[in-house]
N, C-alpha and C positions, 0 to 999 in steps of 0.2 A: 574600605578603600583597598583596591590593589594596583600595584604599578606591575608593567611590563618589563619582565627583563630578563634576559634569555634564553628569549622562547617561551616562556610561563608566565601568567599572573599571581605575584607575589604578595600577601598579605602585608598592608603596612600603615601606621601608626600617622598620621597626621599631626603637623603641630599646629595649633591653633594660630598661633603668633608669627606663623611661615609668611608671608606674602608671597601670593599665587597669582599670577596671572595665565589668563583663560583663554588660549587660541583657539579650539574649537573646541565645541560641545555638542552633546546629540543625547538624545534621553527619549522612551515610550514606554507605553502602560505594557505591561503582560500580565493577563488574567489565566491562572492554571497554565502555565506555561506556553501559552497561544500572546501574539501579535499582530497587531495589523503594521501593513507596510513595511515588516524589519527591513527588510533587503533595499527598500528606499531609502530607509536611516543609513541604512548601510554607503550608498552611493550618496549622499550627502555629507556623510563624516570624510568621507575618502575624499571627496572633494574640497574640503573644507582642509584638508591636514596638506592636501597637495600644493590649497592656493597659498597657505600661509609658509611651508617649508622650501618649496621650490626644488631647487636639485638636490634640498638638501632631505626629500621625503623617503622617508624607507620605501624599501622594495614592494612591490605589492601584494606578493608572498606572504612578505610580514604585517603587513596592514590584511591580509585575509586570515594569517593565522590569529592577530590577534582578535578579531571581531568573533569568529567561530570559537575563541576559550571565553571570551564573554556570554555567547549567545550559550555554551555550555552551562553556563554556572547560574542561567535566571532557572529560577525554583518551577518544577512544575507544577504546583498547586500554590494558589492564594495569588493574593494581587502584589504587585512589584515595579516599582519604577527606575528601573537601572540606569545609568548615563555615562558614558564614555564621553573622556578627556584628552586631547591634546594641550596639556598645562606648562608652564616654565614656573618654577620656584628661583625663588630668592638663592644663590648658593651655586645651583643644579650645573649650572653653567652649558644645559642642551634640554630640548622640549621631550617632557617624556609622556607616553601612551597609560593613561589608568583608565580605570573603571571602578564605580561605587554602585555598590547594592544595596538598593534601596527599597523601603516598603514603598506604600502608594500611597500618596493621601487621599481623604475624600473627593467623589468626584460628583460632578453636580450637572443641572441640565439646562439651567438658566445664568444669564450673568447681566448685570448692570455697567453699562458702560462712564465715561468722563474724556471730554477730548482736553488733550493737554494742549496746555496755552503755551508752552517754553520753550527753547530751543530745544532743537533736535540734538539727542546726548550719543547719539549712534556716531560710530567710527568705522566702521565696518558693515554697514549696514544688510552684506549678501552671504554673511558668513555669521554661526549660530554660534557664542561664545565668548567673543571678547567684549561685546556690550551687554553679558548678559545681566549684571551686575547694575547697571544703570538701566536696565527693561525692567528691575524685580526695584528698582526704587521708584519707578514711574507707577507701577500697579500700587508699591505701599500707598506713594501720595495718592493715589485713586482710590485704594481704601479706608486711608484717612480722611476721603470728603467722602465718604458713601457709596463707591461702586465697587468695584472686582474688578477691574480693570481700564488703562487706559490707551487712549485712543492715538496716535500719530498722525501727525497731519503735514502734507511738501506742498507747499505756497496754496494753501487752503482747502486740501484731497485728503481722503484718506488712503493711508496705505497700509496698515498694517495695526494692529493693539502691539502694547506691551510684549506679551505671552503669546500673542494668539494671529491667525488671520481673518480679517472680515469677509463675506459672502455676503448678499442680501439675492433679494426676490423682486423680477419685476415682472409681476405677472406669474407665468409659468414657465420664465426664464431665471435661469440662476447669474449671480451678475458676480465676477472675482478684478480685484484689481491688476492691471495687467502685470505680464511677467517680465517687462521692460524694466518695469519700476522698482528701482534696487531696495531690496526687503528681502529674508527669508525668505525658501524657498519652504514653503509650509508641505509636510510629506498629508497631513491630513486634507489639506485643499486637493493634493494631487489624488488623493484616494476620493474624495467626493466628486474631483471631474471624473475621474473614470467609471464610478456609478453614473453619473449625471449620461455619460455617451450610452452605455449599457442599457438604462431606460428608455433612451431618445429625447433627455433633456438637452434644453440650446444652452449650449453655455455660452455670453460674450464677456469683453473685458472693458472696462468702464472706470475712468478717472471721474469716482464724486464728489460734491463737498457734503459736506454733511445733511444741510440743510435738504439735499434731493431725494436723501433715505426717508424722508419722514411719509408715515404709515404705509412702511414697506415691511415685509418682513426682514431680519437679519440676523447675520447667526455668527458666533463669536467659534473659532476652531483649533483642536491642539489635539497634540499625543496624550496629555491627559484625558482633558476632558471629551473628547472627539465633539460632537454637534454640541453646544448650548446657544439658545437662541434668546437675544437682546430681547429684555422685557423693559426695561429704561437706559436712558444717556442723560443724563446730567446734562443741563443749558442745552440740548441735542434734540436729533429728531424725536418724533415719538414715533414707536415700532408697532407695528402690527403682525398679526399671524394670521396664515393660513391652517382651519384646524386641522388636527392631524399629521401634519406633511412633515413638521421636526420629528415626531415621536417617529413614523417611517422610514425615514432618513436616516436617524441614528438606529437604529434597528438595521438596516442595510450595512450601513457603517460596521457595526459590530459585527456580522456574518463573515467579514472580511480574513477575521482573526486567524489567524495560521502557526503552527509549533515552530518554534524559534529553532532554527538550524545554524 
């Protein structure tokens, strides 16, 4: 863990028993010191620190220097999942700028879905951080009944997983839930339309309920994991695939990767 603080990231000791809370968060994989999308992370955290501080946001001087000592310090070789904070502690009495460096965990190509039945626990639903605490309780319960992840549903649609954003396949169209619809603003959705233009894939946007995915292909998406594509949902559609087109995809996906500056 390091905090920001004059002008440098400072190495510093966490107390487990602090209460923290989470105004923004941003986190992506770097494999040998390559990334895809940083500079989107980038324009998403900034955004995120702006919506939540207001006039009270540092300069933006200071939000570039300190994004460039982080993008410094990810390891050039091995895999790493680093995340930058905009946190308030208990005590702090003002929101401070850290960053943890982190290994990666494993990362995988398929995932099983669960749509959650409960209220919507999001507060902030367009900003990546302060619910993220109640998205990684939504996934536990979802791998407590058997998936990796769960599903979000606004008056019967889905909008978004847990962790992740949904895509699916109709046809040889790729289908994103619109960007009306307050959720995440997924940087890996955005790296897959801009392949999708790239090849002369249609991309439209589409309010579904679940039951319309069935034997569609779909595909579950994040800085982790980039592509993994729904092989079940729980009480849910049942998925299908098209062969080949995920393993392609993420293969496109990863070409993206770029040295972190």
């Amino acid at each position: 863990m390091f905090q920001w603080r004059g002008g440098e990231l400072v190495p510093t000791i966490t107390d487990e028993g602090e209460a923290v809370r989470l105004l923004a968060a941003d986190s992506w994989l770097t494999v040998d010191g390559s990334t895809r999308g940083l500079e989107l992370h980038r324009q998403r955290f900034t955004a995120a620190v702006e919506a939540q501080l207001g006039t009270r946001t540092p300069p933006a001087r200071e939000l570039e220097s300190f994004w460039h000592a982080v993008a410094a310090m990810v390891p050039a070789e091995g895999r790493a999942f680093p995340r930058v904070e905009l946190a308030l502690a208990d005590g702090s009495g003002a929101p401070q700028l850290r960053a943890r460096m982190r290994p990666a965990p494993p990362t995988r190509t398929s995932i099983a879905l669960m749509t959650h039945t409960g209220e919507d626990p999001r507060t902030r639903p367009e900003i990546k951080g302060p619910d993220l605490g109640a998205m990684l309780d939504l996934r536990g319960a979802a791998e407590a009944a058997g998936a990796d992840e769960a599903v979000l549903l606004v008056d019967g649609q889905v909008v978004e997983g847990a962790t992740t954003a949904l895509l699916w396949w109709n046809g040889d169209t790729l289908v994103t839930v619109p960007n009306w619809m307050p959720r995440v603003s997924s940087v890996t959705e955005l790296s897959i339309r801009a392949l999708a233009t790239a090849f002369g894939t249609e991309v439209v946007e589409y309010l579904a309920r679940p039951e319309e995915l069935d034997h569609k292909e779909i595909w579950a998406v994040n800085a982790l994991h980039g592509i993994r594509i729904v092989t079940s949902w729980i009480d849910g559609p049942i998925p299908a695939a098209e062969p080949g087109r995920h393993d392609r995809w993420r293969r496109s996906l990863d070409a993206l990767r770029r040295p972190a500056t």
